[in-house]
C-alpha positions as CSV (number, residue, x, y, z in Angstrom):
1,X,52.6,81.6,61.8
2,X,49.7,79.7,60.2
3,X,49.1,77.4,57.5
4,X,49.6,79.8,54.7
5,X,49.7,80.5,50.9
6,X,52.9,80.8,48.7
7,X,52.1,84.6,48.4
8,X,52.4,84.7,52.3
9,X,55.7,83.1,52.4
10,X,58.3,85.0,54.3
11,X,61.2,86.2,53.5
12,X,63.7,83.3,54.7
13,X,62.8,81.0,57.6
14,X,65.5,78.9,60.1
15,X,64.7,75.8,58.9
16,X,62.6,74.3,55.7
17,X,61.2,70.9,56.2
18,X,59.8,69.2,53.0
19,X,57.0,67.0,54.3
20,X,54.7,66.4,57.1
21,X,54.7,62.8,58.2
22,X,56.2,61.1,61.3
23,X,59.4,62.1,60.6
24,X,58.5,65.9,59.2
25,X,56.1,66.4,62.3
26,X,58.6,65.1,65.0
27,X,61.3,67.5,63.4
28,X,58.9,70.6,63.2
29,X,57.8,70.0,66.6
30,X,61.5,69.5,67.9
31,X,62.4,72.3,66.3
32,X,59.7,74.9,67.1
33,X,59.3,74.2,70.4
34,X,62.4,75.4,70.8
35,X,62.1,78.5,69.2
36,X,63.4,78.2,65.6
37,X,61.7,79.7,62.5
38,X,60.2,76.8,60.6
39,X,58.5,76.3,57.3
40,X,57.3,73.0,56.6
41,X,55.8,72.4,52.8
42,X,53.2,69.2,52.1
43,X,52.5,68.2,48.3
44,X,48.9,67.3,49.6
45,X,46.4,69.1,51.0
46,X,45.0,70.1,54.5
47,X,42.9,67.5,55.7
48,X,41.2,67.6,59.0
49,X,40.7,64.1,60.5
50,X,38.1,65.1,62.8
51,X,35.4,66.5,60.5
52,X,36.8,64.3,57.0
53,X,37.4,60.8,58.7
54,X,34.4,58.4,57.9
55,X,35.2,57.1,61.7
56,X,31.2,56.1,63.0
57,X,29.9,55.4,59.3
58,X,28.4,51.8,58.7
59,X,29.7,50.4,55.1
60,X,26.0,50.6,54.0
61,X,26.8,54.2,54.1
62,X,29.7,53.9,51.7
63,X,30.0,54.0,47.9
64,X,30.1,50.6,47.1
65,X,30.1,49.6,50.5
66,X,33.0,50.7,50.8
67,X,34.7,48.5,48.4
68,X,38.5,49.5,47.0
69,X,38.2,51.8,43.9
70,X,41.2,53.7,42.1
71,X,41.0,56.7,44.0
72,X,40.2,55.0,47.3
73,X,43.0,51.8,46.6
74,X,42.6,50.6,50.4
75,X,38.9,51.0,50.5
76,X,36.6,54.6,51.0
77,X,36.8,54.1,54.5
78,X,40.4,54.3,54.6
79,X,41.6,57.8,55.8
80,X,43.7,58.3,52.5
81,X,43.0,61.0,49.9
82,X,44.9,61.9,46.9
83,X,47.4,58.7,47.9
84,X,47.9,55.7,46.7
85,X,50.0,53.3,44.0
86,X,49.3,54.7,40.7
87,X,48.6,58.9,41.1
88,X,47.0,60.2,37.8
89,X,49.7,62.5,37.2
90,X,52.2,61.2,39.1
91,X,53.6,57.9,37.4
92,X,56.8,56.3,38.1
93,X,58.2,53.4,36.3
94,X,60.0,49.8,36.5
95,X,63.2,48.8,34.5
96,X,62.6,45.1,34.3
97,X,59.1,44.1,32.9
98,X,58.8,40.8,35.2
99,X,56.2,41.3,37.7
100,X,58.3,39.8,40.4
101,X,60.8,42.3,39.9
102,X,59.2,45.4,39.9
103,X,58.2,47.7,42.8
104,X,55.6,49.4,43.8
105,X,55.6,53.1,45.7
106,X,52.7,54.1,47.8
107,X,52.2,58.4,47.9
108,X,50.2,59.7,50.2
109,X,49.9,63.8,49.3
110,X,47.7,64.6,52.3
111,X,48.7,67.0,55.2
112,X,50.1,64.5,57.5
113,X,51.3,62.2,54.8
114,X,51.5,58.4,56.1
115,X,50.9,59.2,59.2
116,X,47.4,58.7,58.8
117,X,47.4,55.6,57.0
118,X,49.2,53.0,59.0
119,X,48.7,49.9,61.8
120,X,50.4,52.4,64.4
121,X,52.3,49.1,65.2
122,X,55.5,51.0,67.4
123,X,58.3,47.9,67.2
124,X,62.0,49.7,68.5
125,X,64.9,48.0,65.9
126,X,67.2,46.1,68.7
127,X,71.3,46.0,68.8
128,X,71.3,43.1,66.5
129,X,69.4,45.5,63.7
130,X,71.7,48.4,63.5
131,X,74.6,46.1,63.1
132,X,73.9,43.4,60.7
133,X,77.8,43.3,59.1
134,X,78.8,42.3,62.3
135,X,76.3,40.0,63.7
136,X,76.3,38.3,60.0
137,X,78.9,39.2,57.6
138,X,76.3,40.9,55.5
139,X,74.6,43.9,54.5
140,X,76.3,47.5,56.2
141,X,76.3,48.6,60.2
142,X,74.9,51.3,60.9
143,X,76.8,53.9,62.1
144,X,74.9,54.4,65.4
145,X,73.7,51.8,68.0
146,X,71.0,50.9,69.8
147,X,72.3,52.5,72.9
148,X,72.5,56.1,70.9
149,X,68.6,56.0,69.8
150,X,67.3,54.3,72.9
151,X,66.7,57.4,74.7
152,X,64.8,58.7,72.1
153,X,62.6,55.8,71.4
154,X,62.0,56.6,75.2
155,X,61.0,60.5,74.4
156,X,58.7,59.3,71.2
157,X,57.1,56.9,72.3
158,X,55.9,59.5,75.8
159,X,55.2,62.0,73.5
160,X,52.7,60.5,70.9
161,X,51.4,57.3,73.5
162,X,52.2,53.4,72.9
163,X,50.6,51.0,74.8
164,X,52.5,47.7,75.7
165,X,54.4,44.9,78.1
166,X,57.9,44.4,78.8
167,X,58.4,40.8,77.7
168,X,62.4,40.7,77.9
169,X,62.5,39.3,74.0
170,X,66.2,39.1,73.1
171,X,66.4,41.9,70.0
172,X,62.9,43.5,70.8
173,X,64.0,46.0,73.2
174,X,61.5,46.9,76.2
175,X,60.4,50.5,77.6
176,X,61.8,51.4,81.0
177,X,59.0,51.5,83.7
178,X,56.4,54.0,82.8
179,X,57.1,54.8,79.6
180,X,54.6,52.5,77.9
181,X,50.6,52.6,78.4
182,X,48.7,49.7,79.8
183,X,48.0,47.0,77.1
184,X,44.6,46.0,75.9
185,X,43.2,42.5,76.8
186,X,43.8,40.3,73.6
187,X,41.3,39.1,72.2
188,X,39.3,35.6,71.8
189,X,41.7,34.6,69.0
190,X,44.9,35.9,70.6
191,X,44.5,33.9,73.7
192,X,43.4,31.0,71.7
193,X,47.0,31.2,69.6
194,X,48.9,32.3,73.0
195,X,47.6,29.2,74.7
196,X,48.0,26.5,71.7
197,X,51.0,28.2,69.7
198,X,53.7,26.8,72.1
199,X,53.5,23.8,70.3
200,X,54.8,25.3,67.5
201,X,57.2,27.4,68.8
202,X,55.5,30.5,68.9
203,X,55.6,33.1,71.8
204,X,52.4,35.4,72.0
205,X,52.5,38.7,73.2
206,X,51.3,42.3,73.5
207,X,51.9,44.5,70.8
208,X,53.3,48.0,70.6
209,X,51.1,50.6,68.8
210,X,50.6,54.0,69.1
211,X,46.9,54.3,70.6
212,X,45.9,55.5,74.0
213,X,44.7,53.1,76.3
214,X,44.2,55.8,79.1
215,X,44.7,59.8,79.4
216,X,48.1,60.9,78.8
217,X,50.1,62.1,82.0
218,X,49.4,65.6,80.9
219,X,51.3,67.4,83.7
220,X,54.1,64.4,84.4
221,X,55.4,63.9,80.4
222,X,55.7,67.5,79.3
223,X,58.6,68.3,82.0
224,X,60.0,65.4,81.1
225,X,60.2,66.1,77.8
226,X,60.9,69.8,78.1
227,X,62.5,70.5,81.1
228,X,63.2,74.3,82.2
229,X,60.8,75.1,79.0
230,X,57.6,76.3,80.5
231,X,56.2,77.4,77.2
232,X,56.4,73.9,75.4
233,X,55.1,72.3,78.4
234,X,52.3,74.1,78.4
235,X,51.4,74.0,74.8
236,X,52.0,69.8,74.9
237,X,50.1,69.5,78.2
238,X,47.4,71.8,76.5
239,X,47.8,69.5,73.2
240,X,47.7,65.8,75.4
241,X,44.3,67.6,77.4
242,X,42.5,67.3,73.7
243,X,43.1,63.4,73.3
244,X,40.7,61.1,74.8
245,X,41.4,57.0,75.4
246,X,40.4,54.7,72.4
247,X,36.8,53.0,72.7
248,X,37.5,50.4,70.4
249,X,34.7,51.0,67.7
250,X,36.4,51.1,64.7
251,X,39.6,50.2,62.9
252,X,42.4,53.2,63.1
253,X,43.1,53.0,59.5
254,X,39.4,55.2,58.7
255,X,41.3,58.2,61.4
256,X,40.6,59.1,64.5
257,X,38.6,62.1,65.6
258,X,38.6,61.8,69.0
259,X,43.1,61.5,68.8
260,X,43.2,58.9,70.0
261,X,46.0,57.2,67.9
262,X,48.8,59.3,66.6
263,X,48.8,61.2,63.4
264,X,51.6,63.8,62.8
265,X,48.5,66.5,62.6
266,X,47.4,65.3,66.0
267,X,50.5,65.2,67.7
268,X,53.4,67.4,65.9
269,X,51.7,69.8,63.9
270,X,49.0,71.0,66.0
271,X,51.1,72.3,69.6
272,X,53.7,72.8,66.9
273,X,51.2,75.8,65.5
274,X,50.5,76.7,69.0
275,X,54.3,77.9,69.4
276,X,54.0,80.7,66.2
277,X,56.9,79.6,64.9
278,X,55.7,77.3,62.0
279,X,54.3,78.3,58.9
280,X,53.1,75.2,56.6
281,X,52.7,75.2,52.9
282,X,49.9,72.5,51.8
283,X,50.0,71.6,48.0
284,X,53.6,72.3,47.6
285,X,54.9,69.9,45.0
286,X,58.7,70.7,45.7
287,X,61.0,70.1,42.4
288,X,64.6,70.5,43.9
289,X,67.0,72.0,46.6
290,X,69.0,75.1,45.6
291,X,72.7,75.6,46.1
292,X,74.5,78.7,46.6
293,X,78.2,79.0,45.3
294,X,79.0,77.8,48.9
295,X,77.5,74.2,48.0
296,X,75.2,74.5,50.8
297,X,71.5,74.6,50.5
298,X,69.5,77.9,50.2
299,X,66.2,76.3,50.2
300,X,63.6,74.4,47.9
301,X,61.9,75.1,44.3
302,X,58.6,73.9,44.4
303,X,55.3,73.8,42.2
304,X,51.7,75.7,44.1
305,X,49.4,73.0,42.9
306,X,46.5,74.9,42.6
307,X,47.8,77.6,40.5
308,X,50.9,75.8,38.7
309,X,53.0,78.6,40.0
310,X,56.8,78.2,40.4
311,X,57.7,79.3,44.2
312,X,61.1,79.5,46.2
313,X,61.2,79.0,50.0
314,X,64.6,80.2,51.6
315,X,66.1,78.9,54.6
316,X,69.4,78.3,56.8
317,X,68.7,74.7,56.7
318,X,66.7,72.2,54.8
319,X,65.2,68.6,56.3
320,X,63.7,66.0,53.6
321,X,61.2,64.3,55.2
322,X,59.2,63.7,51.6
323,X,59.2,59.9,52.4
324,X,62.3,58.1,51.5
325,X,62.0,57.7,48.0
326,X,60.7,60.9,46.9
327,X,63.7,62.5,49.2
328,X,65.8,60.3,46.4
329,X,64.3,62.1,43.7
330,X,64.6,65.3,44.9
331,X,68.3,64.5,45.3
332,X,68.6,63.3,42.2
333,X,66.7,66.2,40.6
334,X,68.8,68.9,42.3
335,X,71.5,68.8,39.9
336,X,74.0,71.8,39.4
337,X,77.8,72.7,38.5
338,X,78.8,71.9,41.9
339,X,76.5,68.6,41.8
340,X,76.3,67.0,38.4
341,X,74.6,63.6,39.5
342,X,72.5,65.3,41.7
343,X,72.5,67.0,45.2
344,X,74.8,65.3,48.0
345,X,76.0,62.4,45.5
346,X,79.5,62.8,45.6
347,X,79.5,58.6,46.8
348,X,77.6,57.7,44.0
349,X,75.2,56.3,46.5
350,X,71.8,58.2,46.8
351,X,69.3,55.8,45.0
352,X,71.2,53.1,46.0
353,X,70.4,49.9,48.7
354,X,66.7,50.4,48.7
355,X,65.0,47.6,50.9
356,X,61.6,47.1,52.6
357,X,59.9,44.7,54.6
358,X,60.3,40.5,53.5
359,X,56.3,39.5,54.0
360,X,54.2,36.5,53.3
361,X,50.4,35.4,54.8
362,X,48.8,32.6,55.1
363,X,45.0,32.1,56.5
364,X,43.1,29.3,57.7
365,X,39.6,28.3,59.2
366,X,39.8,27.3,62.5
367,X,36.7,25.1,63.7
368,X,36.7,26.1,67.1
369,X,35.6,29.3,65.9
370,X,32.3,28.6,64.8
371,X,29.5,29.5,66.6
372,X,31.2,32.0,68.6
373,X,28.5,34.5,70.9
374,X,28.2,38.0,69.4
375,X,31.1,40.2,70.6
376,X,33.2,43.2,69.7
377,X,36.3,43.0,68.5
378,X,36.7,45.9,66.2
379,X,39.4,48.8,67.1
380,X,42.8,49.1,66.8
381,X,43.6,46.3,65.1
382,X,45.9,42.9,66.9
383,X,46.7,43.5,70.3
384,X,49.2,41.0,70.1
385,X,51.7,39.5,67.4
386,X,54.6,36.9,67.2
387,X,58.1,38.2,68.1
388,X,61.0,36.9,66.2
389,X,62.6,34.8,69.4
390,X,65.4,32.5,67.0
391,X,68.1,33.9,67.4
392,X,70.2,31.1,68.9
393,X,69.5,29.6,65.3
394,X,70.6,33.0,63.7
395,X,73.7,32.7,65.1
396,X,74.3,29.1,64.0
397,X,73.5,30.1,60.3
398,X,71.0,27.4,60.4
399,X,68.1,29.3,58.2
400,X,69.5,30.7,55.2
401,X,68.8,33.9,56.3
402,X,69.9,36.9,58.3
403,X,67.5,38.3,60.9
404,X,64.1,37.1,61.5
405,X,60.4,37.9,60.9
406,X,57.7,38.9,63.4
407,X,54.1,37.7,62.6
408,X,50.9,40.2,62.8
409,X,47.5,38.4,63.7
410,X,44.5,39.1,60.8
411,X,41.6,37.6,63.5
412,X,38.3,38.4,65.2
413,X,34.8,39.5,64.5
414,X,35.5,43.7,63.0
415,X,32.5,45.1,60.8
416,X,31.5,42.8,58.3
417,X,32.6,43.7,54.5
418,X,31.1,42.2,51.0
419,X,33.3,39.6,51.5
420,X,31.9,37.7,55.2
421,X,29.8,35.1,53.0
422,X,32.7,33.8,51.0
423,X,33.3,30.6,50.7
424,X,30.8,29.7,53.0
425,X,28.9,26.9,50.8
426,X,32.2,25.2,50.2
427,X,32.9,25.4,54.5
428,X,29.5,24.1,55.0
429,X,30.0,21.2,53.1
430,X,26.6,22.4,51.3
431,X,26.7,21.2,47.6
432,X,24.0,24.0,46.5
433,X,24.0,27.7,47.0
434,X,22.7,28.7,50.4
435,X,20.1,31.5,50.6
436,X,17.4,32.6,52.8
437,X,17.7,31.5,56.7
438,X,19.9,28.8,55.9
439,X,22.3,31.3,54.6
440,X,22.1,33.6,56.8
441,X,22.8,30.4,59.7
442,X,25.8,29.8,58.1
443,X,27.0,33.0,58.2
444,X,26.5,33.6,61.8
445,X,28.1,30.5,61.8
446,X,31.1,30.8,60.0
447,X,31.7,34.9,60.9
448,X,34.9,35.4,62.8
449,X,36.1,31.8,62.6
450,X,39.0,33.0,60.2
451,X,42.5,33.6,61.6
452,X,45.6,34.4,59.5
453,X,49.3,35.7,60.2
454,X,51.2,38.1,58.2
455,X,55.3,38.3,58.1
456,X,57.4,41.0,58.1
457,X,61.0,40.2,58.1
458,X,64.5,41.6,57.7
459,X,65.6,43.2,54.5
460,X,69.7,43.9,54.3
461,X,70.7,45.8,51.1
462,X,71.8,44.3,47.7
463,X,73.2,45.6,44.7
464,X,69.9,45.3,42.8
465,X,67.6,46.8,44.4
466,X,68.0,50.9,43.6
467,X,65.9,53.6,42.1
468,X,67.4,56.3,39.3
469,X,65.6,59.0,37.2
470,X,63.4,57.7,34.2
471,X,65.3,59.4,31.0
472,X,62.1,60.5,29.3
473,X,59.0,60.4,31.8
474,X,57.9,63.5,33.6
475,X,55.1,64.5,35.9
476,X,52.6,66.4,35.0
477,X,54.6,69.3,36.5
478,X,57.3,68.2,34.3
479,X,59.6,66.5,37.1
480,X,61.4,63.7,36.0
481,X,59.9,60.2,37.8
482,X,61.6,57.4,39.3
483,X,62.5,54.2,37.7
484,X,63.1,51.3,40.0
485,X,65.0,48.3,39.7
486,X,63.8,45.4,42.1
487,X,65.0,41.7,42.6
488,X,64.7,39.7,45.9
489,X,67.7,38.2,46.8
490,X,68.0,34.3,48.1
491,X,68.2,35.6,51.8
492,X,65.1,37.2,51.0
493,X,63.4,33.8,49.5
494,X,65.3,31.6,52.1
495,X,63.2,33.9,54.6
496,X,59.7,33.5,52.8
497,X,59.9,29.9,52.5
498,X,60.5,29.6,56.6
499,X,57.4,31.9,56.9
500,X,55.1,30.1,55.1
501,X,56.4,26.8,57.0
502,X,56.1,28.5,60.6
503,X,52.9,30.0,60.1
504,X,51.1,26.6,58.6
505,X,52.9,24.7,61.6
506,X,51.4,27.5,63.8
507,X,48.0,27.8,62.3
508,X,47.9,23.5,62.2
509,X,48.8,23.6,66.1
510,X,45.4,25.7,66.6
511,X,43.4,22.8,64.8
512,X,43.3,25.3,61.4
513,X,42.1,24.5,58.2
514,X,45.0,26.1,56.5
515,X,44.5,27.3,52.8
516,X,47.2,27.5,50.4
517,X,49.4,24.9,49.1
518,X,51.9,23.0,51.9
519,X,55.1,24.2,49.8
520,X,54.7,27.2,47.9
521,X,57.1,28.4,45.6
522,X,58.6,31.4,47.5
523,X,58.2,33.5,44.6
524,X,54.9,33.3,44.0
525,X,54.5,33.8,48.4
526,X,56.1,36.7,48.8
527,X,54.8,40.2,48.6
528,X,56.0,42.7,46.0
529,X,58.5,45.1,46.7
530,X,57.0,47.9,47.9
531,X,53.5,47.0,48.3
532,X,54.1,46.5,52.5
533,X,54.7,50.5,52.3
534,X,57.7,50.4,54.5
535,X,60.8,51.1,51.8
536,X,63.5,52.6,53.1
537,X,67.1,53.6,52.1
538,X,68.6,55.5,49.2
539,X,70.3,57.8,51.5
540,X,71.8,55.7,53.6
541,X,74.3,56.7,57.0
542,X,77.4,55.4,57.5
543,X,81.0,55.7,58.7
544,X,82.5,57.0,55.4
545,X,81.3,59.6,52.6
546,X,82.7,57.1,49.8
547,X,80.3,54.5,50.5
548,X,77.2,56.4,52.0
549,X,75.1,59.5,51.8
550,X,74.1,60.6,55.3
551,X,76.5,60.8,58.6
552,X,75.4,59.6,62.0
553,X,73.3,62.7,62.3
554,X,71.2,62.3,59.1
555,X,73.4,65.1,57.9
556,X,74.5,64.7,54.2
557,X,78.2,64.5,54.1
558,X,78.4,66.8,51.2
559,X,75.9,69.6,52.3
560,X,76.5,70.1,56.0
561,X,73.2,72.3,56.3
562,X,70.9,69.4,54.7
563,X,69.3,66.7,56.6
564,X,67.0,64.1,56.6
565,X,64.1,63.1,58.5
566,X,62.4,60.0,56.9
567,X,63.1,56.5,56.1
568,X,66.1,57.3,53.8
569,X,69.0,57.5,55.8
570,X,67.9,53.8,56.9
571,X,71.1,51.1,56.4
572,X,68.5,48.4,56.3
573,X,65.0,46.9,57.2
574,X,64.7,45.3,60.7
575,X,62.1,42.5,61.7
576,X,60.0,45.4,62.9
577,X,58.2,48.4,61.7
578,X,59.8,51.4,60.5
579,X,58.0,54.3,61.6
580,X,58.8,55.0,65.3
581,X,62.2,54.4,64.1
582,X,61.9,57.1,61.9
583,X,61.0,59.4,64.4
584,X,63.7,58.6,67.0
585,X,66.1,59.4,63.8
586,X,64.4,62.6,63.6
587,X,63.8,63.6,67.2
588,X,67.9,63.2,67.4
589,X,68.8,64.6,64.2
590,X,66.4,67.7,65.5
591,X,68.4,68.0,68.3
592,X,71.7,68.1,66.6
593,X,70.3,70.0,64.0
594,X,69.7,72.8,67.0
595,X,73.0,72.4,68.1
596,X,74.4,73.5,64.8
597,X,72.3,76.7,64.4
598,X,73.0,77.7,67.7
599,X,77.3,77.3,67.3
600,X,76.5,78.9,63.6
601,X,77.8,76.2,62.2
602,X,75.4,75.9,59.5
């Protein structure tokens, strides 16, 4: 069971998954390693990242120097193809025309979908983020607690490597002993913050991301894992054998050839394969779910991209894992007798209570910096950030805000871009243009003396922020598009304006140079919706199929044999990334998932 071509398609498989992401991967692998039949179609195309990623390249080796273009929008060194904001083909559209309230959806159509574009930053949601109603009076509780996904954080983050510490952060849960790899040293500007951002209130520490620091235990974590499976274990412990430690020599975002971050190709997909019990479809643009007469799913519609051919995959189940939003519009576009306003929308709700991540920056030039010896500090990215460690203020209501933020260092001396001589005349003090020597002095100078944070905060849902079909526009494949409706809330704001105050406080206590102005309207701070590429919702769980679209399985209450595996089922955004989330969801939706084949429930 190989990667394959419509024509090859069997007959009917166990189990079709639509997408090939975090949460697609961890589901196929789940699912095959324990024997079930599974098909798993990708709108992009194969990509391999060991022979495609630009990993060793210098930017003088780049198109423009690697400089952002349409078709490259994070840069050609960026391990993206086919992705992006605007898709020709593929448009979506806003309903209000104000900038501020519009939002903006990332696609990535590669085999292995985000998975190969993101900081690997591994953040579990704590007790206080699945049950925001409670803690707050706001927003919806999740129908599950932290104690229900804790032991699968524990399995994910085994299976694709996260290094860290244990820091006992109230709301940032730790890893029991031996779960977690050992933590990179932090770096010159890290331990510069960690020492001097006390005064400001600010507690450094260790990050969480999904990179090797060391071998995996190859023989220890597959019986873990897979206990009384010998075949799995062998095919992971085979799988972790092929992945080497990080080295540090370039940022993870270009891909990794050596594996040594995760990718779903690296980590799902690939011992997924080795089982023979996947088949994946690459440049399968799937157009809707089918029903039977039953109401349950009989399997997807989709478009072969390279011929324009309509194609039908059957199977006893069906996972969306398409990313959260273009799970929505496959919902919404699955419409029949039996489901008028579109598949598993008896509530009313799929669309509905989008959020993403609340995020503001703010950079600053820190003297101390300048002149710093040569050193590397390129790699995989921060090795530290700023948990969110307010919560005795939370609970006082004393911010205007639910939840909290954790801030992301943007520091240290990475390959130099077009962009390391900015500004430096004005930094200099010079009053002419510098060239020659004297520029190139300054540089030298000035290189690496930057430092910046980055928020990303809480989200809880609002009535305004939802995504519907567009009554006229199409794709070129003639599927109607999204049109989104967007508008920040004053939690949201409340929350912006605090960022921007911590971080100058924070960046002041290091003896920063802080650009920006001292009291920025929030509005004009805060990052558009969509553009931290971390939107979730539109099919959220809950407690009750009036007011939600998913159970606490990621089962949809009105199709018991469809599931989801992405961000969509998410009741709101925590303080921390969502992506090993998303795969905990999926790793125990897998497992109940199993369950139901084998009692024929399904």
């Amino acid at each position: 069971m190989p990667v394959i071509t419509p024509d090859t398609l069997q007959d009917s498989y166990d189990v079709v998954i639509v997408g090939s992401g975090a949460g697609g991967g961890q589901t196929a692998y789940t699912l095959t390693m324990e024997g079930v039949k599974v098909l798993l179609l990708e709108a992009g195309r194969s990509f391999d990242v060991q022979s495609e990623a630009a990993m060793l390249q210098w930017p003088s080796q780049a198109p423009l120097r690697g400089e952002r273009t349409p078709d490259k929008q994070y840069g050609f060194h960026d391990c993206s193809i086919h992705s992006g904001w605007e898709i020709p083909g593929e448009p979506y559209t806003n309903a209000n025309a104000d900038p501020g309230s519009q939002f903006k959806w990332w696609r990535q159509r590669m085999m292995g979908g985000r998975t190969n574009h993101w900081g690997r930053i591994s953040l579990r949601n704590g007790p206080f983020d699945f049950k925001p109603h409670t803690r707050w009076g706001l927003g919806f509780d999740w129908p599950i607690g932290y104690d229900d996904l804790a032991p699968y954080y524990d399995k994910v983050e085994m299976l694709i490597g996260v290094f860290g510490t244990s820091e006992g952060i109230e709301n940032s849960p730790d890893s029991p002993p031996g779960v977690l790899l050992p933590a990179p040293k932090l770096r010159v500007g890290e331990l510069y913050a960690r020492k001097h951002g006390a005064r400001a209130g600010a507690r450094i520490v260790s990050i969480h991301r999904a990179v090797l620091t060391q071998p995996q235990d190859a023989e220890g974590i597959p019986q873990k894992l897979h206990p009384g499976n010998a075949k799995a274990q062998r095919i992971l412990r085979e799988s972790m054998a092929t992945r080497a430690p990080c080295f540090w020599a370039t940022d993870c975002h270009r891909g990794c050839a050596i594996r040594a971050n995760y990718d779903s190709q690296t980590v799902h997909l690939r011992p997924a394969l080795q089982t023979g019990n996947l088949d994946i479809l690459p440049n399968a643009m799937v157009r809707e779910v089918t029903v039977g007469k039953d109401g349950k799913a009989t399997g997807v519609t989709f478009i072969d991209k390279t011929t324009g051919r309509e194609g039908h995959a059957r199977g006893r189940a069906v996972v969306l894992a398409a990313s959260a939003m273009e799970s929505v519009r496959l919902l919404l576009n699955s419409t029949s007798n039996l489901f008028p306003q579109g598949l598993a929308n008896s509530s009313g709700k799929v669309g509905k209570y989008i959020t993403d991540s609340v995020s503001s920056s703010l950079g600053a030039h820190i003297p101390a910096f300048e002149g710093m010896p040569v050193h590397n500090e390129d790699g995989a990215g921060p090795h530290a950030y700023v948990p969110w460690t307010r919560h005795a203020q939370n609970r006082k209501g004393a911010f205007g805000f639910p939840g909290g933020y954790h801030l992301e260092f943007t520091t240290g001396r990475q390959m130099p871009s077009l962009q390391v001589v900015s500004g430096i005349d004005s930094r200099a003090g010079s009053a002419t243009v510098l060239f020659g020597r004297k520029l190139r002095e300054e540089a030298r100078r000035f290189y690496g003396a930057q430092l910046g944070f980055g928020a990303q905060g809480t989200m809880l849902p609002n009535d305004d922020c939802y995504t519907e079909l567009d009554p006229v526009l199409k794709d070129q494949w003639g599927i109607p598009v999204l049109r989104f409706h967007w508008k920040w809330s004053d939690f949201e704001l409340n929350q912006v304006r605090h960022q921007q105050a911590h971080i100058r406080e924070l960046l002041e206590a290091l003896g920063g140079k802080v650009s920006g102005k001292a009291d920025p309207d929030p509005r004009d701070a805060i990052r558009q919706g969509g553009t931290v590429i971390h939107e979730v919702g539109g099919a959220i769980m809950g407690h009750d199929p009036a007011s939600s679209v998913s159970n606490p399985w990621s089962q949809a209450w009105d199709v018991k044999n469809l599931f989801f595996a992405d961000g969509a089922p998410f009741a709101s955004t925590a303080d921390k990334n969502p992506t090993l989330t998303i795969m905990a969801l999926a790793w125990r939706m897998a497992d109940h998932l199993l369950s139901e084949l084998k009692h024929q429930n399904l």
